[in-house]
TIBAVO-731897 format. One record per residue: residue in one letter; z, y, x of N, C-alpha, C in turn. Coordinates in pm, whole numbers. Layout:
<gutis>
<guti A,<Z,Y,X>,<Z,Y,X>,<Z,Y,X>> ...
</gutis>
This chain:
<gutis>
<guti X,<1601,2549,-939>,<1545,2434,-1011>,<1417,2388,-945>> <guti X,<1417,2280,-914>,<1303,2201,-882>,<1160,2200,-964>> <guti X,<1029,2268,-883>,<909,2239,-971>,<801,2159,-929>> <guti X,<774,2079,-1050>,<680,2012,-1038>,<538,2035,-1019>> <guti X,<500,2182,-1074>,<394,2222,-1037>,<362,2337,-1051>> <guti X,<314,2426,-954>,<194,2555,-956>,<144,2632,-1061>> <guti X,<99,2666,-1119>,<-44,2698,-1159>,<-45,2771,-1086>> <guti X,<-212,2778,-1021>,<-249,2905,-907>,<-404,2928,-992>> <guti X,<-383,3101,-1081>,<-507,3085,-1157>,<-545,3239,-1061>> <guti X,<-664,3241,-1018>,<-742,3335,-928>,<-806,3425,-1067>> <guti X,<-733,3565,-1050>,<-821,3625,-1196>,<-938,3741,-1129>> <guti X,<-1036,3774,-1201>,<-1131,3867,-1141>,<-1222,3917,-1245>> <guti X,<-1122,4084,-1282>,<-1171,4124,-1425>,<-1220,4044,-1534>> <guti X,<-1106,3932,-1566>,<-1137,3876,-1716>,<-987,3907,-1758>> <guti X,<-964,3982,-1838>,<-856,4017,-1836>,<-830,3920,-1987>> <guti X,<-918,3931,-2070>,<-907,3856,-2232>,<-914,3698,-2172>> <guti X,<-979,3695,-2105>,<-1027,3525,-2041>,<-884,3465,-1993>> <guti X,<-841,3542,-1911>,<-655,3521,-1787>,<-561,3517,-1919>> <guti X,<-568,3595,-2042>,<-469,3597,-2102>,<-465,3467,-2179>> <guti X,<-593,3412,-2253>,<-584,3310,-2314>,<-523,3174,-2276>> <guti X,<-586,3205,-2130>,<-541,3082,-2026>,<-454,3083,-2008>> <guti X,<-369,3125,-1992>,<-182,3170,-1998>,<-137,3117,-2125>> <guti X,<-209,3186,-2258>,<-158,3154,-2347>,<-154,2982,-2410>> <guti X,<-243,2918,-2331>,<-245,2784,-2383>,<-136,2673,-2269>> <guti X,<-93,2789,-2118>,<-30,2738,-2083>,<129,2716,-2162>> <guti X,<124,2859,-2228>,<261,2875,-2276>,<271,2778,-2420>> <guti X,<200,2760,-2460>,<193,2694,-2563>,<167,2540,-2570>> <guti X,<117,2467,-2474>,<198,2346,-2439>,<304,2275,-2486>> <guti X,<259,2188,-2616>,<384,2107,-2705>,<409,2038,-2611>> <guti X,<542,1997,-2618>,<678,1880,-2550>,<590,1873,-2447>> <guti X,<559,1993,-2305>,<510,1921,-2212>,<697,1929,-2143>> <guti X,<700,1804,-2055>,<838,1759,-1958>,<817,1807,-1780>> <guti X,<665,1842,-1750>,<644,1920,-1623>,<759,2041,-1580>> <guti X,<788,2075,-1451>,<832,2210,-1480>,<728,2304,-1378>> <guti X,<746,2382,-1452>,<573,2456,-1435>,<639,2591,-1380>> <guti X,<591,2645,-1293>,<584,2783,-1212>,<404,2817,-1281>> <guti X,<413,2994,-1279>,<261,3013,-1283>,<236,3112,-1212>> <guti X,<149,3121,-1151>,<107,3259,-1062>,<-12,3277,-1022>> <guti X,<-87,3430,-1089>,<-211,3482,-1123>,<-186,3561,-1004>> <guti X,<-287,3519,-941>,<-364,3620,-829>,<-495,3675,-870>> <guti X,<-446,3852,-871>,<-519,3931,-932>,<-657,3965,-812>> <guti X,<-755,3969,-838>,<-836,4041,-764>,<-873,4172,-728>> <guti X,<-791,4252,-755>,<-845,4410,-816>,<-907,4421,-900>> <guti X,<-895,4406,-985>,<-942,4433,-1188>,<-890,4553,-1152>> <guti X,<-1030,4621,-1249>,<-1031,4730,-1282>,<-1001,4756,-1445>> <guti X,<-998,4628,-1510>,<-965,4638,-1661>,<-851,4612,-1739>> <guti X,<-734,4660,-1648>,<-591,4670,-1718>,<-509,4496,-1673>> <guti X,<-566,4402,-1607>,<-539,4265,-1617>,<-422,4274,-1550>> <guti X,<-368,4331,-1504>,<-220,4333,-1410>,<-112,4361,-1520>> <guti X,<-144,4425,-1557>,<-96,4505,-1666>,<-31,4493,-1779>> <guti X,<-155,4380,-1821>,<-139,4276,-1955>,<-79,4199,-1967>> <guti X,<-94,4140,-1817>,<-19,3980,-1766>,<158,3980,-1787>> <guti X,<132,4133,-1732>,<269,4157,-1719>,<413,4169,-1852>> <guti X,<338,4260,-1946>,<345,4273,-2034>,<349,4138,-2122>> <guti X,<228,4078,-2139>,<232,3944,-2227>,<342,3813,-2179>> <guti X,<372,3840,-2040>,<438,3695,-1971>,<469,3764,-1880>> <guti X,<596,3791,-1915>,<670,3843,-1779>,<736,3710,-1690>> <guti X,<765,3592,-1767>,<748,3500,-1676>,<661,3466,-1518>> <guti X,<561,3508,-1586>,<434,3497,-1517>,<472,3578,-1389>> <guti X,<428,3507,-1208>,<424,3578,-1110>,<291,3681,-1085>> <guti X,<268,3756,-1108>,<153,3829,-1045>,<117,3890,-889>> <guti X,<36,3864,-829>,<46,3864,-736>,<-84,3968,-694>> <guti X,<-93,4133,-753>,<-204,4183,-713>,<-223,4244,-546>> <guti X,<-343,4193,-573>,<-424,4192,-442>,<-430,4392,-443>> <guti X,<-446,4436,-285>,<-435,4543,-227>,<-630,4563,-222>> <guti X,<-717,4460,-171>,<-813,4447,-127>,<-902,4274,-198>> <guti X,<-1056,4324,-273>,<-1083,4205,-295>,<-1082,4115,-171>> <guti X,<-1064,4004,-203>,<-1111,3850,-130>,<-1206,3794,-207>> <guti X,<-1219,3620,-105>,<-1286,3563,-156>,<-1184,3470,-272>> <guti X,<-1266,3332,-353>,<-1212,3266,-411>,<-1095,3161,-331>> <guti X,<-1106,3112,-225>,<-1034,3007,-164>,<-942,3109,-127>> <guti X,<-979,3258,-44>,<-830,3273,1>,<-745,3383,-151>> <guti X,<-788,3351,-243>,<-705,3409,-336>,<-574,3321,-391>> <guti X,<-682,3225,-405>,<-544,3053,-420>,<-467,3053,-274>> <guti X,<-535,3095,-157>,<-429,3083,-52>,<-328,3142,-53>> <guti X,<-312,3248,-121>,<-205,3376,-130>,<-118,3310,-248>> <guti X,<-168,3232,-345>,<-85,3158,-437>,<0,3080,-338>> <guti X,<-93,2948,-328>,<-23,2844,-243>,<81,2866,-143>> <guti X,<66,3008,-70>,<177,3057,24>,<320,3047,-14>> <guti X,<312,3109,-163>,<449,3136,-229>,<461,3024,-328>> <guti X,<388,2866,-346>,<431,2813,-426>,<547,2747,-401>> <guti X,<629,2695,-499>,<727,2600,-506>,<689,2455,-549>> <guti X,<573,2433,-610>,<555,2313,-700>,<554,2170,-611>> <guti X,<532,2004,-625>,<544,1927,-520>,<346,1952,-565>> <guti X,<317,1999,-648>,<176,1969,-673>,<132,2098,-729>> <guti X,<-37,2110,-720>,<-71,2295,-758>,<-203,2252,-851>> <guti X,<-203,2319,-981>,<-347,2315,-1059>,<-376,2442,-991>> <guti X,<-497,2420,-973>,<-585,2523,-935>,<-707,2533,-1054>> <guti X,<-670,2699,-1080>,<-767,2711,-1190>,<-850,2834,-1186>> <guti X,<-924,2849,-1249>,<-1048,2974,-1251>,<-947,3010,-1401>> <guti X,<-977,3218,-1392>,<-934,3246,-1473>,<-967,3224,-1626>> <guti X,<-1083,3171,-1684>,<-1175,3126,-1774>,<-1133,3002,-1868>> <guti X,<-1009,2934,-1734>,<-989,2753,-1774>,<-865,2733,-1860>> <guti X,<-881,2655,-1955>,<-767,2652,-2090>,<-729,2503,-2076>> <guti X,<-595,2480,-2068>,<-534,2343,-2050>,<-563,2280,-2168>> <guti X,<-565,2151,-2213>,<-520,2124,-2338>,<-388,2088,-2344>> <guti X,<-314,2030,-2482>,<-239,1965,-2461>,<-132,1847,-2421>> <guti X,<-47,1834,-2327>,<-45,1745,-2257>,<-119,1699,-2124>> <guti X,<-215,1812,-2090>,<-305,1779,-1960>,<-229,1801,-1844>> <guti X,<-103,1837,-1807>,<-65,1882,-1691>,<66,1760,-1675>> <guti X,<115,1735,-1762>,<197,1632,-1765>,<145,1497,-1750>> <guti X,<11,1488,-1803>,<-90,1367,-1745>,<-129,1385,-1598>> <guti X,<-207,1493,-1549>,<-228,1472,-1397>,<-111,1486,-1314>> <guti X,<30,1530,-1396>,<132,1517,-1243>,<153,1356,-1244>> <guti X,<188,1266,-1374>,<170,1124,-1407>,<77,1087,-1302>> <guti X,<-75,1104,-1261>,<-120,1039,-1198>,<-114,1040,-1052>> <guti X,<-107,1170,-1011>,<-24,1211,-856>,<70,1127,-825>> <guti X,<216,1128,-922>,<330,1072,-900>,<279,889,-881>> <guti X,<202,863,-973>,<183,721,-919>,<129,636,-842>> <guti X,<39,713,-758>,<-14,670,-654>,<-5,757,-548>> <guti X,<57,760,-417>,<70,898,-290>,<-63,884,-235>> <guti X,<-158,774,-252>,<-286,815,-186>,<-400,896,-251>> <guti X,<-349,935,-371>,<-423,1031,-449>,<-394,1151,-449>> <guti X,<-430,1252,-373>,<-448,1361,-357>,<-508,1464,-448>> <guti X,<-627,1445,-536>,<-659,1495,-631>,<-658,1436,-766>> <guti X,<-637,1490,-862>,<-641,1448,-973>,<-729,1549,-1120>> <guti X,<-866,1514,-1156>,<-932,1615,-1207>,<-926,1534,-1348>> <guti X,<-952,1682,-1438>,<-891,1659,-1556>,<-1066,1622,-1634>> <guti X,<-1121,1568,-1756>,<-1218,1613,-1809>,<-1215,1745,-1853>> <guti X,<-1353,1828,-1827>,<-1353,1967,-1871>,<-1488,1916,-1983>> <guti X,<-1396,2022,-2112>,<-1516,2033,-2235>,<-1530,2184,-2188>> <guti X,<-1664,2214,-2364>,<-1701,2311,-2401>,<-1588,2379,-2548>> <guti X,<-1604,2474,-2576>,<-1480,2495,-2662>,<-1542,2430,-2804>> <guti X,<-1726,2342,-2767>,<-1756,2313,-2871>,<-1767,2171,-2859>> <guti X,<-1656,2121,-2746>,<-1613,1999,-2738>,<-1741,1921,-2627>> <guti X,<-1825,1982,-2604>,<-1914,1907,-2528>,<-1914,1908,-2390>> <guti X,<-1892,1745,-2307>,<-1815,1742,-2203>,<-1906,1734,-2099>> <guti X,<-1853,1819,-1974>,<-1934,1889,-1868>,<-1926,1806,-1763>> <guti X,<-1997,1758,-1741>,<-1994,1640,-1572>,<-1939,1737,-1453>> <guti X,<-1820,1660,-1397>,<-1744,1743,-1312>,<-1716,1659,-1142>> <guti X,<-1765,1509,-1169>,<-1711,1422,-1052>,<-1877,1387,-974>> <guti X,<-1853,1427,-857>,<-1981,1436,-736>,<-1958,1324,-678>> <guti X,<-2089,1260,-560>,<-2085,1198,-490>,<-2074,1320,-369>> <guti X,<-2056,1236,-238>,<-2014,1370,-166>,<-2197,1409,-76>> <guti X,<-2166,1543,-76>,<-2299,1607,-61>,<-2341,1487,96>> <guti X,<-2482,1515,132>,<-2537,1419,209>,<-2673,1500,213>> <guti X,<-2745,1439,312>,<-2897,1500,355>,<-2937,1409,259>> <guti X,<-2945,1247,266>,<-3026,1183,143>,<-3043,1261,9>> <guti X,<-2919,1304,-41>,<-2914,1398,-167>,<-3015,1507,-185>> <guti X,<-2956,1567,-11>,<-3014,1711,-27>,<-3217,1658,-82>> <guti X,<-3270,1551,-15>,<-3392,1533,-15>,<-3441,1498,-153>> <guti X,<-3292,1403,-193>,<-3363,1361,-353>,<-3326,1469,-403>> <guti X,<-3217,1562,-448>,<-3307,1695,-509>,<-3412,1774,-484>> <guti X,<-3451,1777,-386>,<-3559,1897,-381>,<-3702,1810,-389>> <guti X,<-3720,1651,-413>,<-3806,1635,-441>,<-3817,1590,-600>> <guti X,<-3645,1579,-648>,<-3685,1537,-825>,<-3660,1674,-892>> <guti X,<-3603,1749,-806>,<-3587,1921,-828>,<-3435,1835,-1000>> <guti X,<-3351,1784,-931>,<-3244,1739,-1058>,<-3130,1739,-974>> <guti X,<-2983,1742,-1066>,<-2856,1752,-1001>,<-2850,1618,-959>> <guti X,<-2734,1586,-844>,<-2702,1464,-807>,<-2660,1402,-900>> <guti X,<-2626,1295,-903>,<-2574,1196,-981>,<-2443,1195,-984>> <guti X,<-2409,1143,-1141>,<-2245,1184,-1111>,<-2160,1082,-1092>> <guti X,<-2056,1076,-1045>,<-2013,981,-909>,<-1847,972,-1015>> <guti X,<-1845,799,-988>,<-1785,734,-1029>,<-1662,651,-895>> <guti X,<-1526,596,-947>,<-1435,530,-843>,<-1474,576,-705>> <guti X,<-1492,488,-605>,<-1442,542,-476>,<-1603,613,-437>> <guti X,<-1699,600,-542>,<-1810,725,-493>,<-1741,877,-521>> <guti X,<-1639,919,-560>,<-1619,1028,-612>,<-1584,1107,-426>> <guti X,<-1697,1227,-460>,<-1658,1305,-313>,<-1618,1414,-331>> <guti X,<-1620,1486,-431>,<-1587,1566,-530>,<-1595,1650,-653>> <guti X,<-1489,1716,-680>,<-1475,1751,-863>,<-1505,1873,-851>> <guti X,<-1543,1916,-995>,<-1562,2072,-986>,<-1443,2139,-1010>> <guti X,<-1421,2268,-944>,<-1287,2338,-904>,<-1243,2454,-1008>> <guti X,<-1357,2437,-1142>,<-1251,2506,-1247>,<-1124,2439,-1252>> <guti X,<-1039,2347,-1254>,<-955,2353,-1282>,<-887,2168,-1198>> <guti X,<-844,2163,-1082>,<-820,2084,-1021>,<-648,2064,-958>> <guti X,<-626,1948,-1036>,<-427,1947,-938>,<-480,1881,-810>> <guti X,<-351,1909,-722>,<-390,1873,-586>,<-235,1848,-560>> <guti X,<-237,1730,-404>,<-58,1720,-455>,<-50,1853,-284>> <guti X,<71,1894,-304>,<54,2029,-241>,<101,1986,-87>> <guti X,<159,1890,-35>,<149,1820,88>,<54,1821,167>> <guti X,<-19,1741,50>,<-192,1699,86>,<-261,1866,117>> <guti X,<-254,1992,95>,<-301,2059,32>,<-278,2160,220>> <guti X,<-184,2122,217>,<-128,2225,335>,<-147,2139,453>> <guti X,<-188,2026,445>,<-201,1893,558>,<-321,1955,606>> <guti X,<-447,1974,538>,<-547,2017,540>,<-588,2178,555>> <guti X,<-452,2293,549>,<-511,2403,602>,<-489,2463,462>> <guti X,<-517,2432,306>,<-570,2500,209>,<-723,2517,233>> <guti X,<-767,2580,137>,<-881,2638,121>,<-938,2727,273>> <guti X,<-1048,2694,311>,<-1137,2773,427>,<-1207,2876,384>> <guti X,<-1144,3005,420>,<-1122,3135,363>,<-1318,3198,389>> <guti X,<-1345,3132,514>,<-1441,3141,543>,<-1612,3112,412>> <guti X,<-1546,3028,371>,<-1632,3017,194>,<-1563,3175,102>> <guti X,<-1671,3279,142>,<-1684,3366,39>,<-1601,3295,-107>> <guti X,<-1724,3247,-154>,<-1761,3222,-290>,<-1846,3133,-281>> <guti X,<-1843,2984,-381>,<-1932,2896,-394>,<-1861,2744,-284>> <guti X,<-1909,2636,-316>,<-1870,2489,-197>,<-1735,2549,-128>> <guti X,<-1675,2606,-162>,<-1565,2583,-124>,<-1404,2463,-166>> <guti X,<-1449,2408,-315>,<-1390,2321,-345>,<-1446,2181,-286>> <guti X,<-1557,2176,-282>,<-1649,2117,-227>,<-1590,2033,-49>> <guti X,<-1592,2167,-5>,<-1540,2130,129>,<-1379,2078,99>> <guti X,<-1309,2183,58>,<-1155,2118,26>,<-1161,1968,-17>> <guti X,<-1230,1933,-84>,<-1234,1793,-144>,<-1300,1725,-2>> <guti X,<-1390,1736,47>,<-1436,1668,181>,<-1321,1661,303>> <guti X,<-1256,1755,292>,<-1169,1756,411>,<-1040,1607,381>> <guti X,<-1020,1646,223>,<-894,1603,211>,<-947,1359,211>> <guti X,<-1068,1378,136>,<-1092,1246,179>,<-1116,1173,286>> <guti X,<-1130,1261,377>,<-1203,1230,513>,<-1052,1247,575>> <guti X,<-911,1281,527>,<-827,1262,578>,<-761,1142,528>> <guti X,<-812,1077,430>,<-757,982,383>,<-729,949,246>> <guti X,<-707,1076,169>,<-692,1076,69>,<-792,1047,-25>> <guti X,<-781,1027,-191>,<-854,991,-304>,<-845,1105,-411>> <guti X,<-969,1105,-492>,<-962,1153,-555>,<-968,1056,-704>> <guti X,<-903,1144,-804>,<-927,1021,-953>,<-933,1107,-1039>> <guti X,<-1030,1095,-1134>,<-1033,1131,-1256>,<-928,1112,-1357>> <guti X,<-917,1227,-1427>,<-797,1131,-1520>,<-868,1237,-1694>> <guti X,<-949,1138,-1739>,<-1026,1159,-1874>,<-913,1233,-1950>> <guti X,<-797,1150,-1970>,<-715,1183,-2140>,<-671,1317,-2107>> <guti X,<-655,1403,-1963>,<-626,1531,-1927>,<-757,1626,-1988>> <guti X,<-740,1711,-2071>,<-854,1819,-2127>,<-861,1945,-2065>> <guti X,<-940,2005,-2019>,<-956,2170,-1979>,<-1057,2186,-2032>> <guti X,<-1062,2291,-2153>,<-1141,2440,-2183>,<-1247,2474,-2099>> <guti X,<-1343,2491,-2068>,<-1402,2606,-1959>,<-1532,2633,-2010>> <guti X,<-1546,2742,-2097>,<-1705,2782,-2110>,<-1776,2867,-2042>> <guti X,<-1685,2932,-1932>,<-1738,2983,-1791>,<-1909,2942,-1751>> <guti X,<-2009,3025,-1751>,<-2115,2997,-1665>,<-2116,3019,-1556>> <guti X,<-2150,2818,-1519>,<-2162,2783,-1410>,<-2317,2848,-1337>> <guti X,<-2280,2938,-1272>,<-2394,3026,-1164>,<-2453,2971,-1086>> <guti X,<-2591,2964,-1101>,<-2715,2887,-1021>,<-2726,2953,-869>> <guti X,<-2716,3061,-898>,<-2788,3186,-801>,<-2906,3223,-801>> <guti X,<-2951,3157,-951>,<-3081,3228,-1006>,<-3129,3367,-1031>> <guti X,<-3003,3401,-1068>,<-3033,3558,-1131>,<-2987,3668,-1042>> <guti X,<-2872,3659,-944>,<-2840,3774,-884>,<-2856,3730,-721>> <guti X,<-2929,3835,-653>,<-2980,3842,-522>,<-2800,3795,-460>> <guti X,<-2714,3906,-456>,<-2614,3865,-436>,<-2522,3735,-436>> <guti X,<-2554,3692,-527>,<-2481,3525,-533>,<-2635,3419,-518>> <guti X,<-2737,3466,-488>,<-2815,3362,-396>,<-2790,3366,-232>> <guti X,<-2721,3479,-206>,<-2746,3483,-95>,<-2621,3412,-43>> <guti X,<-2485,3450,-155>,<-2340,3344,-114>,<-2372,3217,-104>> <guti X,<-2463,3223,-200>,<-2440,3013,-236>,<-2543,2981,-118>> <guti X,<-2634,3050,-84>,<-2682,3018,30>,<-2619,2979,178>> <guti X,<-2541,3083,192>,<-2446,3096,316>,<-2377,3003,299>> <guti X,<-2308,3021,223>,<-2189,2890,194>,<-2238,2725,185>> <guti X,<-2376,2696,166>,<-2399,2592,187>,<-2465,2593,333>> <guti X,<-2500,2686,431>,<-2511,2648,554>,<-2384,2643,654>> <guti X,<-2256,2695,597>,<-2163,2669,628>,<-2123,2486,638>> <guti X,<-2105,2481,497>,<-2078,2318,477>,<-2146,2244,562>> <guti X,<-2308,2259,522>,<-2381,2192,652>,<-2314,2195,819>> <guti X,<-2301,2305,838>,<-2222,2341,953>,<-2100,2266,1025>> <guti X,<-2028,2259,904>,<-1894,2154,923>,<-1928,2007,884>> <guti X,<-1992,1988,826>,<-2016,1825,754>,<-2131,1732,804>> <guti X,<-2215,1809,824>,<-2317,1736,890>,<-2347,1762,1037>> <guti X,<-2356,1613,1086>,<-2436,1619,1224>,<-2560,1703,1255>> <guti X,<-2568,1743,1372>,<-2707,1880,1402>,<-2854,1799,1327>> <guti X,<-2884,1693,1390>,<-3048,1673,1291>,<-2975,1681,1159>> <guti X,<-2899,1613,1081>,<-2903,1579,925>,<-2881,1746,890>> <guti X,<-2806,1849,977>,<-2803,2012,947>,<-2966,2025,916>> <guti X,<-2986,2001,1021>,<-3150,2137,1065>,<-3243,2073,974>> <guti X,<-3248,1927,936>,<-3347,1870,852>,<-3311,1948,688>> <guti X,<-3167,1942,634>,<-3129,1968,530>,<-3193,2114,490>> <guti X,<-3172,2215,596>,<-3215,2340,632>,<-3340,2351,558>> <guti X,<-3425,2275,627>,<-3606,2274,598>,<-3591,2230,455>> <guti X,<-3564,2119,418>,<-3556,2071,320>,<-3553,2176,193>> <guti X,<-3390,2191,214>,<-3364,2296,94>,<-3427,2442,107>> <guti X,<-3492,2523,177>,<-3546,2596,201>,<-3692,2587,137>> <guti X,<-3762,2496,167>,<-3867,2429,92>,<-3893,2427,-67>> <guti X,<-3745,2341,-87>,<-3729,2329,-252>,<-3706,2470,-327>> <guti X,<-3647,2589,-249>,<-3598,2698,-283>,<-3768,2796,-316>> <guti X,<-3831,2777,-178>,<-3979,2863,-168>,<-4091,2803,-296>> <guti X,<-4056,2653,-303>,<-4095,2616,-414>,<-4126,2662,-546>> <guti X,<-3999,2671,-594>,<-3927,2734,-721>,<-3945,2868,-701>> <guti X,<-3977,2957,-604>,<-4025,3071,-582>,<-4177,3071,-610>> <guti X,<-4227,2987,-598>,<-4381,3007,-604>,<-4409,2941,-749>> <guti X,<-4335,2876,-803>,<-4367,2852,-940>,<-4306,2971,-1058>> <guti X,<-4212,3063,-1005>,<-4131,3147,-1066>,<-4231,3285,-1088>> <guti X,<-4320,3267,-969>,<-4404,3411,-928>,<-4517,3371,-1045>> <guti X,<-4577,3233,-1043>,<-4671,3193,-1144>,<-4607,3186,-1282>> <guti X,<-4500,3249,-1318>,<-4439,3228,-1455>,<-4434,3328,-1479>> <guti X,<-4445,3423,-1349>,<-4390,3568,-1395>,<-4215,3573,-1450>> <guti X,<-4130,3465,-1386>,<-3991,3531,-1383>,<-3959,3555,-1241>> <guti X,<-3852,3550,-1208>,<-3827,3620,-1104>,<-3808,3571,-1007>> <guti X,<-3836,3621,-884>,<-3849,3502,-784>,<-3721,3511,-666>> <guti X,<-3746,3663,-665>,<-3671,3735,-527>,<-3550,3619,-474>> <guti X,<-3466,3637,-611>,<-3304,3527,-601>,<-3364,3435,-496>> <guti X,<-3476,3338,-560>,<-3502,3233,-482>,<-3575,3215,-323>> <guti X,<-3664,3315,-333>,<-3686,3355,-189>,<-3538,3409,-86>> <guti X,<-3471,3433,-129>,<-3335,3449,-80>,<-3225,3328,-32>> <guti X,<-3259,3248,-148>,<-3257,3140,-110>,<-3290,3095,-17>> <guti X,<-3389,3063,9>,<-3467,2998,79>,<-3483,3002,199>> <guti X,<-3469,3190,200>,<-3477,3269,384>,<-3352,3223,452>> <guti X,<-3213,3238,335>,<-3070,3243,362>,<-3017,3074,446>> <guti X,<-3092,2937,368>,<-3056,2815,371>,<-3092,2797,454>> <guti X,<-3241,2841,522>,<-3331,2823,657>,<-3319,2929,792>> <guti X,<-3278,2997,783>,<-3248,3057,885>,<-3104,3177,925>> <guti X,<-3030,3148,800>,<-2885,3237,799>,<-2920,3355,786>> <guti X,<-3027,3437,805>,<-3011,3567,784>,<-2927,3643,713>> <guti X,<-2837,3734,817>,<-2748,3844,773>,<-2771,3894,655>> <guti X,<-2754,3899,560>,<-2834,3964,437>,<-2706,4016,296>> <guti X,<-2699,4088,256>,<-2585,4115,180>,<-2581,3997,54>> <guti X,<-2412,3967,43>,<-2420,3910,-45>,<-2278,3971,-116>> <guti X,<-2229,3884,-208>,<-2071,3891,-273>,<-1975,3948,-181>> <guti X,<-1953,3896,-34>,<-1890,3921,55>,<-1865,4081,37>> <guti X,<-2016,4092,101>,<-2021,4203,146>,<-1999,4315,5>> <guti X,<-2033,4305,-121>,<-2010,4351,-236>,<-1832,4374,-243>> <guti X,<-1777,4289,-243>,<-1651,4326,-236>,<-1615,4380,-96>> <guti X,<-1649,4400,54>,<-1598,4455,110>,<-1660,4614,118>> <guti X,<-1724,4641,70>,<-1797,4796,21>,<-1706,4800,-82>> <guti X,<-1677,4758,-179>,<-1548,4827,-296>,<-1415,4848,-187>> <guti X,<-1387,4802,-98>,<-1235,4784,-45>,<-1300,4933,80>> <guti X,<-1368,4958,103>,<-1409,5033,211>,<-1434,5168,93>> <guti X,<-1423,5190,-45>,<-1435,5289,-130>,<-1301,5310,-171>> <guti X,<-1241,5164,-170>,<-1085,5227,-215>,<-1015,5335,-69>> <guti X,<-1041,5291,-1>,<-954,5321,118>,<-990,5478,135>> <guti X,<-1133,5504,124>,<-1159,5689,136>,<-1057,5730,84>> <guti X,<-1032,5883,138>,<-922,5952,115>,<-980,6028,-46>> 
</gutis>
């Protein structure tokens, strides 16, 4: 039987979080999609293989031997999908009803639309700005001097959506490589969305589609470790996206805004380190442990005899 779409949900010890999200897939009044689903496990240590299995044996599970990052966990989905199109979701993200049968609707009606992002609420209904202009050195400068998020980006400003929970048509998806495994964690939807417009494609919002997600969205305020990903990972992007001055200027820039917020953090007496990490990480790459390396020390503990 022919499917219309994916789900490729990346789980990583939320085992109550993966189940719900399943459960609102399964529960889906009169959706007419035909839906494949497949949870790529991360190595949970909290029974999530287990459960999945048990609760939805429908359900493909696909546990991982060794953590990864986020992009190549959906890659290991996408390998084995069947769908003409793939939601890509964080394990956290709850469909509403009728949302998947609306974004294949908008795929199917236009082939130059490649993405199609759903509105994401709060479970207390309050709706989370999800559509970017696409990152830029101008940006990088007006944040670090209004110290505020970019602005959120409307019709053909849209450069991209946030990647809790994004369809993609799966053509488009493999035209482009998938996900660049090379993004740990963090701008990796980011880039996927840059690649795929810069090949031609569009992205569109589609409001009346609902997703769930009360997931906190991570600054890299609080853990040395994920300042140091989101660090890397945005000198990556720089790397691929920007020309060498608009790189090396962005560098100083955000490095600046980072030492900043470090020196006002030290005068508050909260914590600074994250952000000096920041700051060292954006401006000069330093080798420095992050997530990466966190999960490849667990995979280097499994393997001891």
């Amino acid at each position: 039987m022919a499917v219309d779409v994916t789900v490729s949900i990346v789980n990583h010890e939320h085992r109550d979080a993966v189940l719900a999200s399943l459960r609102a897939l399964a529960d889906d009044p009169g959706r007419n999609a035909r839906v494949e689903v497949i949870v790529v496990d991360n190595v949970s240590q909290d029974g999530s293989v287990e459960a999945i299995r048990e609760a939805f044996p429908d359900v493909r599970v696909i546990a991982r031997e060794q953590r990864a990052g986020y992009g190549a966990n959906h890659n290991a989905a996408l390998a084995v999908a069947r769908g003409r199109h793939a939601l890509l979701m964080n394990d956290d993200a709850r469909v509403g009803p009728g949302a998947i049968d609306l974004l294949v609707a908008t795929l199917d009606a236009d082939p130059a639309v490649a993405v199609a992002a759903p509105s994401v609420r709060t479970s207390a209904g309050a709706v989370e700005p999800t559509l970017w202009p696409r990152p830029s050195l101008r940006l990088d400068v007006l944040g670090a001097v209004r110290r505020e998020a970019p602005p959120v980006a409307g019709g053909d400003e849209i450069g991209w959506a946030t990647g809790c929970a994004l369809m993609v048509r799966s053509d488009a998806l493999r035209s482009v490589g998938g996900f660049d495994e090379e993004f740990f964690m963090y701008s990796e939807e980011i880039d996927l969305c840059t690649r795929l417009v810069d090949a031609g494609h569009r992205i569109t919002p589609v409001p009346e589609a609902v997703v769930v997600h009360d997931g906190q969205a991570s600054t890299g305020l609080e853990s040395p470790e994920r300042a140091v990903e989101m660090a890397r990972s945005r000198r990556r992007y720089w790397r691929k996206h920007y020309g060498l001055p608009a790189r090396l200027a962005a560098q100083a820039v955000v490095a600046a805004q980072f030492a900043a917020m470090a020196f006002r953090a030290r005068r508050d007496r909260a914590r600074a380190r994250p952000l000096l990490l920041q700051a060292a990480v954006s401006l000069t790459g330093r080798p420095l442990a992050g997530l990466r390396e966190r999960a490849e020390a667990f995979n280097r503990s499994r393997a001891r005899p």
